[in-house]
MARZA-69789 format. One line per 2 residues: their letters; for each residue z, y, x of C-alpha. Coordinates in nm, 4 decimals, padded with zeros to 6 digits. Layout:
A> Z/Y/X ~ ...
//
This chain:
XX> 08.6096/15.1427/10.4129 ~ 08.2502/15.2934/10.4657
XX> 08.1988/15.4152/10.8378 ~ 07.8371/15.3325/10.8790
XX> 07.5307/15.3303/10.6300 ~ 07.1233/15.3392/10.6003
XX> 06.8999/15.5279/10.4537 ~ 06.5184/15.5299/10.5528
XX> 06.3353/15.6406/10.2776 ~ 06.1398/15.9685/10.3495
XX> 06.2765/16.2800/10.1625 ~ 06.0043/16.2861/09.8851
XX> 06.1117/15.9526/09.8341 ~ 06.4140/16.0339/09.7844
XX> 06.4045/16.2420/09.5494 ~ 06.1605/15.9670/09.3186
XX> 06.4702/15.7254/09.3856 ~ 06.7671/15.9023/09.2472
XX> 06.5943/15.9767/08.8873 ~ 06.9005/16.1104/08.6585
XX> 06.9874/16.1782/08.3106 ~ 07.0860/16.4965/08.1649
XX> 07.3212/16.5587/07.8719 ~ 07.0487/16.5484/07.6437
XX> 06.9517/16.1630/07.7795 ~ 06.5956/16.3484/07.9410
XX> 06.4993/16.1877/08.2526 ~ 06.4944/16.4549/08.5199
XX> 06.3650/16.4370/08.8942 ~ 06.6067/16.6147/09.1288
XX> 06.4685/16.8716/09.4009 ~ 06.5922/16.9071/09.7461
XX> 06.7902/17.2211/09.7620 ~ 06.6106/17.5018/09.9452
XX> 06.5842/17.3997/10.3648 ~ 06.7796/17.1126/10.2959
XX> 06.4883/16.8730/10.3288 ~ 06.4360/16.9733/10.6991
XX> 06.7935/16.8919/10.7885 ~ 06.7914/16.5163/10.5754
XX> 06.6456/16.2642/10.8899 ~ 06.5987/15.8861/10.7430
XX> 06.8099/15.6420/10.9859 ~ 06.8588/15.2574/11.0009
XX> 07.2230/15.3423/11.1285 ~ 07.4135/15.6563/11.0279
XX> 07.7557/15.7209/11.1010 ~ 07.9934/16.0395/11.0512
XX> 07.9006/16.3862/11.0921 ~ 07.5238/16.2673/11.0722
XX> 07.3683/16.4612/10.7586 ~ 07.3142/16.2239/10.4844
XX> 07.1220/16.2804/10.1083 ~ 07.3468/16.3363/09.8505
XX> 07.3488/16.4529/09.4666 ~ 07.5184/16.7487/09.2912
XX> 07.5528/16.9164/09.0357 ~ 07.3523/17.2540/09.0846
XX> 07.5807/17.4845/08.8996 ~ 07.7679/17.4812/09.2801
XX> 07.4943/17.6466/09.4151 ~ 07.3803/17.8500/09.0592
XX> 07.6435/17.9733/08.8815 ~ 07.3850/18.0029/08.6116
XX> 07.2645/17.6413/08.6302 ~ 07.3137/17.4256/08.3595
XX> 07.6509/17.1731/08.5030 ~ 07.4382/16.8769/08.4084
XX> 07.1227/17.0029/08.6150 ~ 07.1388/16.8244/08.9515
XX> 06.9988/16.8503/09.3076 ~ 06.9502/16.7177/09.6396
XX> 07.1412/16.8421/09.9469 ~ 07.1839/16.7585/10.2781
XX> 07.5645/16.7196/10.3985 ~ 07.7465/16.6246/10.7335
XX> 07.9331/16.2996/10.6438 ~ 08.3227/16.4115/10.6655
XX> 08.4881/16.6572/10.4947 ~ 08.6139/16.9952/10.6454
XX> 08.7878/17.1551/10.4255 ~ 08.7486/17.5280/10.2969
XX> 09.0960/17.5991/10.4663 ~ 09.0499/17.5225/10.7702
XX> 09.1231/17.7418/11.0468 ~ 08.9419/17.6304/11.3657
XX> 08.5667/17.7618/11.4607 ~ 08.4742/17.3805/11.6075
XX> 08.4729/17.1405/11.3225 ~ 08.4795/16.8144/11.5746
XX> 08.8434/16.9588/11.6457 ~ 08.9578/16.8011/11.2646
XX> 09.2981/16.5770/11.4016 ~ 09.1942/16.3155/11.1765
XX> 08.9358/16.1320/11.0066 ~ 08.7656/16.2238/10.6639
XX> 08.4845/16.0482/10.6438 ~ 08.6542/15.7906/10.3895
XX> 08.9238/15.9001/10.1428 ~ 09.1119/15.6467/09.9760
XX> 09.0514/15.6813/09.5816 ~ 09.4516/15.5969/09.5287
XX> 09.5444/15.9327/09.7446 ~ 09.3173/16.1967/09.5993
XX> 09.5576/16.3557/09.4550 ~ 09.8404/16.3410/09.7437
XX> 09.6052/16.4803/09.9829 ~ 09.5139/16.8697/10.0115
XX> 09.2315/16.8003/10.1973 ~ 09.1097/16.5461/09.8538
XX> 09.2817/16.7136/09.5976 ~ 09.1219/17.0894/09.6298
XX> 08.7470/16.9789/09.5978 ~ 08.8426/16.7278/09.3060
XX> 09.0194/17.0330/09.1077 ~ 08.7134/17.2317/09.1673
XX> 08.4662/16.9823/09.0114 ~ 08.3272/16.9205/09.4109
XX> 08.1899/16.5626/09.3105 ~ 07.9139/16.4349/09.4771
XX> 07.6820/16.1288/09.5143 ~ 07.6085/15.9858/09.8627
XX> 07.3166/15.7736/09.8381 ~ 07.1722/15.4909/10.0815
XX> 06.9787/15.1994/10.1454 ~ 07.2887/15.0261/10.1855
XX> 07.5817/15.0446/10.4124 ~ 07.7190/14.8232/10.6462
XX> 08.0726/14.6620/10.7489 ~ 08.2355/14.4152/10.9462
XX> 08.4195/14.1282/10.9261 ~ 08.7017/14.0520/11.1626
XX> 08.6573/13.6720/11.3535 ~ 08.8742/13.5239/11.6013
XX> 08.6684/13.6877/11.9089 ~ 08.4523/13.9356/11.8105
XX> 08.3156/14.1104/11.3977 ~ 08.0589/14.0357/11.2465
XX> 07.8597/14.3118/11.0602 ~ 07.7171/14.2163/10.7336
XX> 07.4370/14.5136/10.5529 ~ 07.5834/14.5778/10.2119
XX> 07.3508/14.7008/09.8893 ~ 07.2714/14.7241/09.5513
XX> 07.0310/14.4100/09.4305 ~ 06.7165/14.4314/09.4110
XX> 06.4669/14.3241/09.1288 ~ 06.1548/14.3762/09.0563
XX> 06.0574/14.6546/08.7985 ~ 05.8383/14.6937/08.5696
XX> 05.5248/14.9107/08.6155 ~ 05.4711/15.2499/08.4668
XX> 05.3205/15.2571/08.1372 ~ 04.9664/15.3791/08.2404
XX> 04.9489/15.5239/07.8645 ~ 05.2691/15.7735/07.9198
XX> 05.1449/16.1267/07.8798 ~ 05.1340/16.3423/08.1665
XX> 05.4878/16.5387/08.2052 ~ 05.6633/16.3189/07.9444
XX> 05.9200/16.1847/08.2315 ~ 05.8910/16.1443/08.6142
XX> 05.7148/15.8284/08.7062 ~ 05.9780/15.5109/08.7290
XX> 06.0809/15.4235/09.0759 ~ 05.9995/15.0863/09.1794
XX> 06.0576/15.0922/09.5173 ~ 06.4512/15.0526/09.6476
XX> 06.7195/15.0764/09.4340 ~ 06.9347/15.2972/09.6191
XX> 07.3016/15.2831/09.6721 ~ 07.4986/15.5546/09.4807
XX> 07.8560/15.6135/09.5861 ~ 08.1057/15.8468/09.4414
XX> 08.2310/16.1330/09.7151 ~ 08.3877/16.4668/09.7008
XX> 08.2596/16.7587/09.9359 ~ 08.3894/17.0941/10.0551
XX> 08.2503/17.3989/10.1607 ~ 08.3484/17.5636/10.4558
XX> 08.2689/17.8928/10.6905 ~ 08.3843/17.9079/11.0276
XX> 08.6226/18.1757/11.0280 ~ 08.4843/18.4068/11.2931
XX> 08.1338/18.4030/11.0919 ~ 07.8311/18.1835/11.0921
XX> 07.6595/17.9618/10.8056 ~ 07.8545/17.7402/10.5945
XX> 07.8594/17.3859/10.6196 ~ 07.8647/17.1462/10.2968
XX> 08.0638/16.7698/10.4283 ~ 08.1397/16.5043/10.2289
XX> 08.4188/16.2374/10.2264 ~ 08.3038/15.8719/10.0577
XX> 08.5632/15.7790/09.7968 ~ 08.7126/15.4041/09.8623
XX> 08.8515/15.1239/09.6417 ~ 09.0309/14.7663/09.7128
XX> 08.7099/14.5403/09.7832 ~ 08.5658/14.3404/09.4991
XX> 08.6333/13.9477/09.4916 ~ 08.2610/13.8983/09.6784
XX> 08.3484/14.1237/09.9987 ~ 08.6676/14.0278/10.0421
XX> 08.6268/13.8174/10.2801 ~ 08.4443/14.0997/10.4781
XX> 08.7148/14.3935/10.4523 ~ 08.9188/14.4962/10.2183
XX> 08.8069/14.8164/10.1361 ~ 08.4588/14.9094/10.0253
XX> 08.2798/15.2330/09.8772 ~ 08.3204/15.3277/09.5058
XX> 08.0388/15.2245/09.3665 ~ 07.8669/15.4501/09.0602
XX> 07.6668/15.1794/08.8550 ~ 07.3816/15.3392/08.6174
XX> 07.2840/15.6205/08.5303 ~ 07.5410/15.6863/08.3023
XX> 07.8082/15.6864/08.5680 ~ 07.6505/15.8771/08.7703
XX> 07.5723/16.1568/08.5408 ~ 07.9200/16.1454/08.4539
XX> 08.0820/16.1478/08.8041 ~ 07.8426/16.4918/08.8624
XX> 07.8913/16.6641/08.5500 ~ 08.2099/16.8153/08.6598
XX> 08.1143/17.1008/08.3289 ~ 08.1749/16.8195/08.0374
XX> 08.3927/16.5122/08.2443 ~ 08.7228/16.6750/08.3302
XX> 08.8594/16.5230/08.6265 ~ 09.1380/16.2777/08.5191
XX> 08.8337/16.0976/08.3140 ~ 08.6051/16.1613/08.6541
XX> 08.8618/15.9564/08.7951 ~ 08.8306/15.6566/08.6100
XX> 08.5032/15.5569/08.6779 ~ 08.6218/15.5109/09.0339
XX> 08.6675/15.0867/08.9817 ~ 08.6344/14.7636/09.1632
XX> 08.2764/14.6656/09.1182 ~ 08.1383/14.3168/09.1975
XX> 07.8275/14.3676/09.1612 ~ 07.6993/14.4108/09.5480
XX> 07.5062/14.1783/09.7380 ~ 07.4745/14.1417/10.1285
XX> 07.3623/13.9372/10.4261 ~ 07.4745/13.9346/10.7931
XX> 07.2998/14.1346/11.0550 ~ 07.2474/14.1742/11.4053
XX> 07.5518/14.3098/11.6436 ~ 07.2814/14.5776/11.7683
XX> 07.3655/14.8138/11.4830 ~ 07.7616/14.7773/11.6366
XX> 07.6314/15.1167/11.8778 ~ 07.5824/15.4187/11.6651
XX> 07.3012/15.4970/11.8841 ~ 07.1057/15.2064/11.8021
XX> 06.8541/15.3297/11.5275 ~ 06.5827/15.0263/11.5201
XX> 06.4630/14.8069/11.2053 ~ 06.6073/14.5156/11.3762
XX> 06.9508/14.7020/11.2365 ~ 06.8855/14.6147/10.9134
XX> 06.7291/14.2406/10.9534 ~ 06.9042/13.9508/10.7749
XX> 07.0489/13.7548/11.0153 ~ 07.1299/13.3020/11.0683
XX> 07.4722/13.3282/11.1665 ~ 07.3978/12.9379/11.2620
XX> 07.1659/12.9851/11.5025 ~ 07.1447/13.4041/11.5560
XX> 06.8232/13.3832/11.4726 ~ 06.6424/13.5539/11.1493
XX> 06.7139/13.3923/10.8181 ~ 06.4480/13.2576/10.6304
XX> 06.3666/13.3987/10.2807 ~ 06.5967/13.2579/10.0075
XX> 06.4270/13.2724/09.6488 ~ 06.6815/13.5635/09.5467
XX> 06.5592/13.7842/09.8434 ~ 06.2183/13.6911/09.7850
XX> 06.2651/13.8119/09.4501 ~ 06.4504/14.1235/09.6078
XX> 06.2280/14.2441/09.8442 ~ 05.9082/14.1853/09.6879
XX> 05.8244/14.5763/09.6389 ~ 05.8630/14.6074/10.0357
XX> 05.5827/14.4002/10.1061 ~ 05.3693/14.4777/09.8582
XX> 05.3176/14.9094/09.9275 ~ 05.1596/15.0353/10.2337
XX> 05.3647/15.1380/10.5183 ~ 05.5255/15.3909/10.4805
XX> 05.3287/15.7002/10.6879 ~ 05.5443/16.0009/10.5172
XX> 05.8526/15.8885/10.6683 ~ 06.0319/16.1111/10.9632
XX> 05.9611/16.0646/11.2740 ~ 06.1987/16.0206/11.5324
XX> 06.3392/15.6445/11.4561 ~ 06.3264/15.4926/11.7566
XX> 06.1280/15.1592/11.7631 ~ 06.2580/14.8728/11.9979
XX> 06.0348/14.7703/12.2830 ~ 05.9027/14.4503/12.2152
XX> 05.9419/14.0719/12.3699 ~ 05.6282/14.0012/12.5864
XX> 05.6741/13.6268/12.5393 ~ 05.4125/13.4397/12.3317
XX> 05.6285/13.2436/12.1003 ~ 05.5012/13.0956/11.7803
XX> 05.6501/13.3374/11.5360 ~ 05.7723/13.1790/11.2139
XX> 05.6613/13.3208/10.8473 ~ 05.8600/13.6597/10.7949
XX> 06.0302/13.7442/10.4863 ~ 05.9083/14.0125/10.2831
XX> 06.2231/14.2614/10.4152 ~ 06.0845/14.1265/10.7792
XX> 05.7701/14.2412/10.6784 ~ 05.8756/14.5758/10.5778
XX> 06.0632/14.6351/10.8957 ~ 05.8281/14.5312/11.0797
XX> 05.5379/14.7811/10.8904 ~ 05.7829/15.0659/10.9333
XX> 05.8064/14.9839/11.3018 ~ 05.4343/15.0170/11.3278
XX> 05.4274/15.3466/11.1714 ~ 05.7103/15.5120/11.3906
//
């Protein structure tokens, strides 16, 4: 399952983060959706009916739009659907912030928005889950992995193709989202439900459940291009993926409330201390220490007060680094 994630990039970021393909194989740069860049807030620990970033098709919005043209939105993470009858939406009887890939098509609530060509693309840092022990769970921070790439050709012309993003690879699940109007009037509300698979070999030992994951570009632009994919094929890119990586984190991100750096830092399950950089994260987080912090983002993530003791502190990693550089900034 999915019931907590991250995402902490500012919104101009993004939108330089989710670069697409069109139809045509141009690179295009998405735009937030008109006021939805006001409602997206960057978090180290969101959970449902929070607003997450998310792509779509822009046709949903623009009958006119070409199906293939896509945009950023801001959507509450779970899905009320278009039906339903109550003014409140926190009075759904049940939960919809996951839906189970193998009952899409048993489930009204699923079915409708997948008819309709309502695909969508959550995206995030990462997300997190936990693993059941004899006495307590341990949560473990779940994401794409990172390497290093390569710089921009300082020789492409000017409006050839949006600049590559070498910052974090972010997360891109496949979802399905509704639109609904409360029935005695008011603006409508876009939510989203994250579509879930049987856990690849690598996580099973963490749950047994995890997101569907959209790998390249290719998927995604074929998971969002409800105009050429027709569902049934839509449906098929929803697969077991082992290709995640992860590393144990602290049980501070266990309350919702709890929106700190220290969230996200890689955790020694030996001695509950922080790890120390393995070559493969060094390689993975290299890009976080090497920008300036990052002044555009939000404000409004808390940062934790800090330990007056005068320990020694050991050499951070380069994600310790980071977290610690966006702490400074908040």
């Amino acid at each position: 399952m999915c019931g907590r994630t991250a995402c902490t990039l500012a919104p101009d970021e993004v939108s330089r983060a989710c670069l697409y393909r069109d139809r045509r194989g141009r690179r295009r740069q998405p735009r937030w959706r008109d006021g939805d860049q006001e409602k997206y807030r960057p978090s180290y620990n969101k959970s449902p009916q929070s607003m997450s970033p998310v792509l779509v098709s822009q046709r949903h919005f623009d009958e006119r739009a070409p199906a293939d043209e896509c945009v950023l939105a801001s959507m509450r993470w779970g899905l009320i659907p278009s039906w339903f009858k109550e003014n409140d939406p926190s009075k759904m009887q049940y939960s919809t912030s996951n839906c189970r890939s193998e009952n899409i098509l048993q489930k009204k609530s699923y079915k409708d928005p997948l008819l309709k060509g309502q695909r969508c693309v959550i995206l995030a840092d990462g997300f997190y889950e936990w693993q059941k022990r004899e006495k307590d769970k341990q949560p473990f921070f779940i994401y794409f992995p990172q390497t290093k790439t390569p710089d921009p050709d300082p020789n492409k012309s000017v409006g050839e193709a949006p600049a590559e993003w070498t910052g974090w690879k972010l997360l891109t699940m496949a979802g399905l989202f509704d639109r609904w109007t409360p029935p005695d009037g008011g603006e409508a509300l876009y939510s989203y439900s994250v579509i879930t698979v049987s856990a690849c070999p690598n996580l099973q030992s963490i749950h047994n459940r995890m997101p569907a994951v959209l790998d390249g570009e290719e998927e995604v632009r074929r998971w969002l291009d409800f105009g050429e994919v027709k569902s049934s094929d839509a449906l098929s890119l929803l697969q077991s993926k082992n290709i995640l990586t992860f590393h144990p984190v602290s049980s501070v991100v266990n309350n919702s409330r709890n929106n700190y750096p220290e969230c996200l830092q890689p955790l020694d399950l030996n001695s509950k201390k922080e790890t120390k950089p393995t070559a493969s994260s060094k390689m993975m987080m290299t890009w976080l220490s090497s920008g300036s912090p990052s002044k555009s983002k939000e404000a409004g993530v808390s940062e934790r007060k800090k330990d007056g003791k005068g320990k020694k502190k050991r050499e951070s990693s380069a994600l310790q680094q980071w977290l610690q550089k966006k702490a400074r900034t908040k």
